[in-house]
N, C-alpha and C positions, 0 to 999 in steps of 0.2 A: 727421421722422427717416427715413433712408433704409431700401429695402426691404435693400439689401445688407449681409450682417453685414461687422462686421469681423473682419479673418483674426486668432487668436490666436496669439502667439508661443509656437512650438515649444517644450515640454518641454526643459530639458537632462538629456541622460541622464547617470543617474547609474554609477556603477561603483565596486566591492568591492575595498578593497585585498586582499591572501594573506592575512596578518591575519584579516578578516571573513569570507574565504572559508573558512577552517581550523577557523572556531569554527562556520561553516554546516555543516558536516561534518565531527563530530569522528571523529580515525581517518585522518582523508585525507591522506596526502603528496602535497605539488603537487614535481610534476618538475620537476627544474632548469630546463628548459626554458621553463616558465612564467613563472619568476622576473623573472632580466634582461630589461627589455621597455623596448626604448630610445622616447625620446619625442622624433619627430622631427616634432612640433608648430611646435615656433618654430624662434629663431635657432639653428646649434649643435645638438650631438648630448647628448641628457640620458637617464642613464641610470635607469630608474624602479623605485625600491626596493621591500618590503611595506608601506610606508608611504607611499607618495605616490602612489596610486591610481595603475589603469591609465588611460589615454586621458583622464584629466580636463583637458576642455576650459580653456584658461589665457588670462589677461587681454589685451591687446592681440595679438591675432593678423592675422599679416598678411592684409590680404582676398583677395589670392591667392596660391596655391599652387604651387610648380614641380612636377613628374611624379614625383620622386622622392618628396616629401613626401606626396601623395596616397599613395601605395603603400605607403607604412610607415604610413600610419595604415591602410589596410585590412588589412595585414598583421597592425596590433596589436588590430585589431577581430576579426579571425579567430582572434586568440590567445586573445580573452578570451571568445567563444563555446565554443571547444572545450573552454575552462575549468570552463565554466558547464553545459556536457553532460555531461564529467567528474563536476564534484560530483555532478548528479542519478544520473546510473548509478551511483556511489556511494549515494548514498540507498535507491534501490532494491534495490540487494544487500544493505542492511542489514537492510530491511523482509523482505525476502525470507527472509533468516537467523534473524530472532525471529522468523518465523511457523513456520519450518520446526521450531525450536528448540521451540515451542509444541505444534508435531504430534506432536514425539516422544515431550511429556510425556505430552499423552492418549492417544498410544496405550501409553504405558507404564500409565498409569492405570488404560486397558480392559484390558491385559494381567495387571495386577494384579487386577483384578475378576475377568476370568474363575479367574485361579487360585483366586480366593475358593470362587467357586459351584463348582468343579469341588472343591475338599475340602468343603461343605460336600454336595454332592451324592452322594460318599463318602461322608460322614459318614451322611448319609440312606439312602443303599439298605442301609449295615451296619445301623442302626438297625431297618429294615422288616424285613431278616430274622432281628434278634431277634424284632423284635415274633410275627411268623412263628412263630418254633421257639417262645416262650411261648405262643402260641396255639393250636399244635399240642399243647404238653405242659399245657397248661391251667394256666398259671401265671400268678395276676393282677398281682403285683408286678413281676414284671418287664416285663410289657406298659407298666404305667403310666410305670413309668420312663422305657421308652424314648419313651412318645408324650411324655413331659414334654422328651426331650431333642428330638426330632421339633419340639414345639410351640416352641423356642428358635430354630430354624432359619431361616435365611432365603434363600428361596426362593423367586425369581419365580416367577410362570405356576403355580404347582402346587399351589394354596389347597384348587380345588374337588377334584383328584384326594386331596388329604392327607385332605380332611375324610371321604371315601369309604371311604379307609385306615382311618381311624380308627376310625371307626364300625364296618367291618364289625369289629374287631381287639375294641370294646368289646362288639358286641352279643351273642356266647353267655353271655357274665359276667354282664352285665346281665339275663340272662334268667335264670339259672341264680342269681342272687342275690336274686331277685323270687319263683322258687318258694318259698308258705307265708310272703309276705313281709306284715306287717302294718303297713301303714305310720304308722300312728295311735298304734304304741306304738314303731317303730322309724325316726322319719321320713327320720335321716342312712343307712337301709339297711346297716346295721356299718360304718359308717364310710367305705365308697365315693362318696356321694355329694360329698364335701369333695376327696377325687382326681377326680374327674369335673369339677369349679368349674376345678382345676387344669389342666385340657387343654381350658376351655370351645369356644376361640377357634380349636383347630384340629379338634374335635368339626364348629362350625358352631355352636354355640348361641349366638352372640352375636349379637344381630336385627339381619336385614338386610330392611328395608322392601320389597321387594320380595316377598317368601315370606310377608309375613303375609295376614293374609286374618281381614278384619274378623268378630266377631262375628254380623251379620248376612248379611254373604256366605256364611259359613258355613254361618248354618242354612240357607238357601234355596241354595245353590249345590249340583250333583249330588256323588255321591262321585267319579265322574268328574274332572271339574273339581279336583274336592279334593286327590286325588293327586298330581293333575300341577302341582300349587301347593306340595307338601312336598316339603322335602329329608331326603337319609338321615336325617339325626339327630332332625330331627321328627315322621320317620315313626317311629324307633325307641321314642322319647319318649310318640307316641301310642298303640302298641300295644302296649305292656311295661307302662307305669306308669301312664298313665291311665285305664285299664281299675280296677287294682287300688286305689287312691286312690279313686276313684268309688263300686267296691265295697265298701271299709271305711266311707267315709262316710253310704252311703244302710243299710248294717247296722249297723255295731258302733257310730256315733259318737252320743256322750249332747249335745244340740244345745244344752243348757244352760252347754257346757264347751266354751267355743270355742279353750284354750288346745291341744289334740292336734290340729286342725287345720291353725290358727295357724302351730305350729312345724313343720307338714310346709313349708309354703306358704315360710315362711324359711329352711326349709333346702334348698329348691329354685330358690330366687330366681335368677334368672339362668339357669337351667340349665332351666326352662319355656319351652317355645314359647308367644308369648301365646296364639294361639288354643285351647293346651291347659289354658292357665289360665282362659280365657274359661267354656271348657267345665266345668271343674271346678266354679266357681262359682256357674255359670247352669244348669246339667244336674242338679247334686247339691246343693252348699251352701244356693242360694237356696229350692230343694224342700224342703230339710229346714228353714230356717227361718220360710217359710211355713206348713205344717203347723204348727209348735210356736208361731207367731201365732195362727192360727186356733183350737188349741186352747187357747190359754191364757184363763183364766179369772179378770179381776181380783178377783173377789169371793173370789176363797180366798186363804186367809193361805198364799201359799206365798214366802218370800222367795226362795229359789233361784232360781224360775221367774220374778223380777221381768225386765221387756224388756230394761232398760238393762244388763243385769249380762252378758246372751248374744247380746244386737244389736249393742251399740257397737260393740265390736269389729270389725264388719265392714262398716260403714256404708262408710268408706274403700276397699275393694276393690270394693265395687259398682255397679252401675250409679247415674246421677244420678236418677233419676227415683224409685227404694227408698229418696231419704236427703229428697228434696223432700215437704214435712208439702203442699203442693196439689196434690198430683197426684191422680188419679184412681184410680189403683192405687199401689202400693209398699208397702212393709213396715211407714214408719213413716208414710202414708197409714192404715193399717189398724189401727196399735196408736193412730192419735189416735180413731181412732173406737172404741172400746175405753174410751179412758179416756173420753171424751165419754159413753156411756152411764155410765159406774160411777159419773162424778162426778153424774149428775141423778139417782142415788140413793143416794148415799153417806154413811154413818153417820159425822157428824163426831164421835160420842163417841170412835171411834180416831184422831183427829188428823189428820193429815195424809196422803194417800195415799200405799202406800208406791212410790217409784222415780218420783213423777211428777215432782219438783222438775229430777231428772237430765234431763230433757226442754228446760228451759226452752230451751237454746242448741239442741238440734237443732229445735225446733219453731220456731223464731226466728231461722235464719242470718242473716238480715240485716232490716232495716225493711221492703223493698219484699217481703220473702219471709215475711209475719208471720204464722203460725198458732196462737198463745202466747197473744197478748191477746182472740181470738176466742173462743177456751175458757174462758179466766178471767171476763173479761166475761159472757161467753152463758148458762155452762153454773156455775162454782164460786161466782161472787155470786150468783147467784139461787137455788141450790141452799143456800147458807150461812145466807141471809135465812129462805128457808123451811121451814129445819131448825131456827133459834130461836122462830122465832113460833109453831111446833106446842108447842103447851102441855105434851104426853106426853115432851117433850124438854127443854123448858126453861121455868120459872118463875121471878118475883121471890116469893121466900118469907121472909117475917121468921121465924117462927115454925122453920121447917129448911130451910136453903139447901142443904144438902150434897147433896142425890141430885141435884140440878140439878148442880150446880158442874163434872162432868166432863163437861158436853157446854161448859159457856163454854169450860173449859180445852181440850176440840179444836179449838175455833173458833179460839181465841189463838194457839196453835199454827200456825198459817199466817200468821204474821207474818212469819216468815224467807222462807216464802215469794213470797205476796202486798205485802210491805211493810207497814211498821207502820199506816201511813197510813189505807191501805184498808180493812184488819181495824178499825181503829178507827172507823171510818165505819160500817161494817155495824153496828158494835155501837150504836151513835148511833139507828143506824135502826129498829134492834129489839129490846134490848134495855135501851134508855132510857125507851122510852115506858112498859114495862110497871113499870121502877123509879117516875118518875113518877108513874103510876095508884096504886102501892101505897103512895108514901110521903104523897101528897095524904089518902087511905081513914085510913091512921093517925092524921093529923093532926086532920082532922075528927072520928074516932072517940074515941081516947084526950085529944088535944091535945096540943101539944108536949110532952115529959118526956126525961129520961136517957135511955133507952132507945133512942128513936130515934136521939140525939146517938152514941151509940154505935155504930147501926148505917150511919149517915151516916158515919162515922168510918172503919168495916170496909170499907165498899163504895170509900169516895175513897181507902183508903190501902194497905188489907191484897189486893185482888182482881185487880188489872190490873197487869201488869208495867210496867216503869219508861216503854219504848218507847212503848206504852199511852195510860200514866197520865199523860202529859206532854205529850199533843197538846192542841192548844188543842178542838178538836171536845169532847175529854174533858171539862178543865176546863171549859169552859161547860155542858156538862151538869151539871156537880155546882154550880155555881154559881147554875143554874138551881133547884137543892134548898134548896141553903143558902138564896138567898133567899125561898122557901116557907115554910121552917120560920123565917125572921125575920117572916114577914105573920101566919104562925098565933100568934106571940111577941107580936106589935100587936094581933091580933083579941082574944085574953084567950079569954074565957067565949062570944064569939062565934065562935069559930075552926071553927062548923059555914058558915059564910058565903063561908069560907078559896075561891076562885075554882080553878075545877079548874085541869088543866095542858092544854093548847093538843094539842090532836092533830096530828103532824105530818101535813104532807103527803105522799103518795105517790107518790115520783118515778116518773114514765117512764122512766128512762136508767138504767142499771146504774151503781156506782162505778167508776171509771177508775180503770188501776193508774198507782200515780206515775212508774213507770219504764219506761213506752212509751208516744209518741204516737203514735198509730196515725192513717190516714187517718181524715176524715168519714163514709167509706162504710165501714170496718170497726165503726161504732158500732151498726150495723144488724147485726139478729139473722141468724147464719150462715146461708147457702145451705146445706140441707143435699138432698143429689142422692138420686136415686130408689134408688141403690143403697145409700144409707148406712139410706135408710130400712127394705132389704130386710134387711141386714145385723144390727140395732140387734133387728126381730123375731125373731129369727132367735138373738140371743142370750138374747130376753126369756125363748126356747123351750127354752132348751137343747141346739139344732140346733148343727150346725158347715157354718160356709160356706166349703167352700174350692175357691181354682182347681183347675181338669181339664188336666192337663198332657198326660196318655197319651189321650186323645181329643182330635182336631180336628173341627170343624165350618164348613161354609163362611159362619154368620153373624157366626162371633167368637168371642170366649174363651167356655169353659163352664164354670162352675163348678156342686160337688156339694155339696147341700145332702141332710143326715144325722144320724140320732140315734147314729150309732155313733162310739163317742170316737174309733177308730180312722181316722175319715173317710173310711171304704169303704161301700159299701151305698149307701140314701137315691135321689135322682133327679138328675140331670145339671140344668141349666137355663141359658141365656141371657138376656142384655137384649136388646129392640128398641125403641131407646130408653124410653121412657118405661112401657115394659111388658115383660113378665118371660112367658116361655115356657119351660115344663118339656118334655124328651124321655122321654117313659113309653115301654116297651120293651112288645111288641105278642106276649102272648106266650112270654115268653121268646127270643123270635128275636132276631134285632140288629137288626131294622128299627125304628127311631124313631118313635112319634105324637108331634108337637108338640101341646101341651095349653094354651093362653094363662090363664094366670092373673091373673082381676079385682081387682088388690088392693085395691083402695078399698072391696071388699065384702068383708065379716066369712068367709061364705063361698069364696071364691076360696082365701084363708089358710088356710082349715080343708083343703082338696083339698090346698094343699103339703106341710102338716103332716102328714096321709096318707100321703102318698107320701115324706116326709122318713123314715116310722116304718118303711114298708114294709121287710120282709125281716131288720128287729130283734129278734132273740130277746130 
């Protein structure tokens, strides 16, 4: 194949009749001039209409041309160029025209905007100097009003100066409606606080991520810093009402009745700076219901005072670490250790503990978070088992069942609890063996009779509720009777020979509740930490162990161990890790001796206890 291409035949150009040109550019009149365009292509003079194309080249033409015919075809080539320039300058004036047309509209548009802002900006400075002349005449209605018409307005760029307006316009009211104000019996403040909701957003109270300033920045960041992180409204907020809320709650508020609180906290929602809520909670709330932890006392019959009736309620607003049953500290760290001592000495003749059932879900958020089954396991089966087998509590008696009978019926009683399951199993384990022993001793002594049939009869039909009485564990124990008293029925006059009943054996493992499986390693007796162990003596003493808020120290938290209900007096103390350091005052002076107390030794305890009493009337 050769290197040389071959040359391709020319293109024939095409061309637009008037026609196609008119619909190219609607709008355009082609001048007459245009129009007639003779075609002097071939033989003969042809005149070329809107419909017979210009210069379209036509079938046998002769191969050449005379000078005349040259000339009128460049003539009609020039005709249909200038045609062609034509249309476009036409295009372009049109484009030209809607964009201009387009101009006019937005600036009719911005023209109409600006007259917006220019009456609502009227509207605004008449509004400021009502606000003004009511602020001058001290009149709160009318102020509100206008900031509510203010707070409708829309107004670029002037957010942060409105919000400055506003606040200065609320704060003499504000302050003047706070004198003698108790918030705990009046928390909507006469009805200002629901007008205040009403203008939150041009106030500034509506959070803007920037301004907040975390809980712990807080406490550790200077007041310096602090200031220059609030805005007007925050600062208003903190120095008007925070203050006063703080101080009704660490004096007037009864900590068992978290409903005056509560509805301060609701009727302020939205209209709190978080960090002033932070502070409310963490500064006052949590103080006061630590104290009423630490004091509370589950061995007294007090229901009022029960945890779950004045805790729940605030588990949700608190910190995570107060609502987590493993933590080290927290509120509901501290009432498990609480019920943990009361249950390994608890008189089941009262039944069931009271408030602790209300636990099961916070002590059990989830499987991997389980402190439920650890207690029940650890501490109310072994404690349930050892409360039957003490003889002074409970016996099999043919002869008078009845002064026993109300320690089975508290045991039974934790059925709803524990599940039927469980409670049936304990009873399996300890209070079968002794019916056993007794009804074997009968047999062999008197020999089968009525008597016994009768008392076999009470025990399987009239004693154990339905839930009970119907587990198979049950039934084979009484089955296990029934057929003793058929062998004693065989033996006759031999029925001293009657074979005793089998001892059972004594499990290792606590009973498992049916309704948590818990890991392998939560079957192992609880870790209990050096502080639960300080804490547990501590109430064995009738000491109160509570954190030290108003002292810091640079090895760590302090808490005050004291015999005064009021948990004043008594001696500061630390852990370092594994041992316990009391700060004795030297003196009187404020200088600290640290004192390390041996607790392993009988004596070490007795020097706390000392100094727990010290300065007790």
């Amino acid at each position: 194949m050769s290197g040389v291409s071959t040359p391709r035949k020319a293109a024939k150009p095409k061309y637009r009749t008037v026609e196609e040109v008119q619909r190219a550019a609607p709008g355009l009149e082609i001048p007459e001039a245009f129009a007639p365009i003779l075609d002097m292509t071939g033989p003969g003079q042809k005149l070329l209409t809107s419909t017979s194309g210009i210069l379209t080249p036509t079938a046998g033409l002769p191969k050449t041309e005379n000078v005349e015919q040259i000339e009128n075809r460049k003539l009609a080539r020039r005709a249909q160029n200038d045609l062609s320039a034509f249309v476009e300058e036409w295009k372009n004036l049109e484009e030209r025209k809607a964009y201009t047309e387009m101009e006019l509209i937005q600036q009719q548009q911005e023209l109409d905007e600006e007259q917006r802002q220019y009456e609502q900006m009227k509207l605004f400075a008449e509004s400021i100097q009502g606000i003004a002349k009511a602020v001058q005449d001290g009149q709160w209605d009318p102020v509100i009003e206008a900031l509510k018409t203010v707070d409708g307005l829309d107004i670029s760029g002037a957010n942060e100066e409105l919000s400055n307006i506003a606040v200065a316009a609320v704060h003499p009211f504000l302050r003047q409606a706070t004198e003698g104000w108790q918030p705990l019996e009046d928390p909507k403040l006469n009805g200002m606080v629901p007008n205040l909701y009403k203008i939150r957003h041009i106030l500034g109270a509506v959070t803007n991520e920037k301004a907040i300033v975390g809980q712990d920045s807080f406490m550790n960041a200077s007041h310096k810093n602090r200031v220059k992180s609030t805005t007007p409204y925050e600062s208003m907020i903190y120095k008007i009402v925070f203050p006063k809320i703080v101080s009704s709650i660490n004096k007037s508020w009864d900590v068992y009745n978290p409903a005056p609180v509560l509805a301060f906290l609701d009727a302020w929602q939205g209209l709190l700076p978080k960090f002033v809520g932070s502070q409310i909670l963490d500064q006052a709330i949590v103080g006061r219901l630590n104290d009423a932890v630490s004091s509370w006392n589950p061995k007294k019959r007090r229901n009022h005072e029960l945890p779950h009736l004045w805790l729940f309620p605030w588990l949700q607003h608190l910190s995570t670490y107060h609502a987590d049953p493993k933590s080290s500290t927290g509120l509901v760290s501290d009432v498990k250790r609480k019920f943990r001592h009361l249950i390994d000495s608890w008189d089941f003749h009262r039944g069931v503990i009271p408030g602790l059932s209300q636990w099961r879900e916070v002590l059990c958020p989830s499987p991997k978070n389980d402190a439920w089954t650890p207690l029940i396991m650890n501490h109310v089966l072994p404690s349930m088992a050892k409360f039957l087998k003490n003889e002074k509590n409970f016996r099999v008696d043919p002869n008078d069942q009845s002064p026993y009978m109300a320690s089975l019926q508290g045991v039974l009683a934790w059925k709803d609890i524990l599940k039927p399951r469980v409670v049936g199993q304990v009873i399996v384990d300890t209070v079968f063996p002794m019916w056993h022993h007794v009804l074997h001793q009968w047999l062999t002594i008197v020999g089968p009779n009525e008597e016994i049939g009768q008392w076999f009869e009470w025990w399987r039909d009239g004693v154990f509720p339905a839930e009970i009485k119907e587990l198979n564990a049950i039934q084979e124990e009484f089955e296990k009777g029934h057929e003793m008293i058929k062998n004693a029925l065989r033996l006759g006059e031999k029925v001293g020979n009657l074979p005793a009943p089998e001892s059972p054996s004594v499990s290792s493992h606590p009973v498992k509740p049916a309704t948590v499986q818990p890991p392998k390693k939560v079957q192992a007796a609880e870790e209990v930490s050096f502080r639960d162990r300080v804490e547990d003596w501590c109430i064995e003493n009738d000491l109160q162990f509570v954190p030290e808020k108003k002292v810091l120290h640079s090895a760590g938290p302090l808490y005050r161990v004291t015999a005064q209900g009021n948990g004043k007096g008594g001696v500061l103390v630390y852990f370092r890790g594994e041992r316990l350091v009391a700060l004795q005052s030297r003196g009187g002076a404020r200088e600290k001796m640290e004192v390390g107390i041996e607790w392993e030794g009988e004596e070490g305890r007795d020097v706390l206890l000392g100094m727990a009493w010290s300065g007790v009337k």
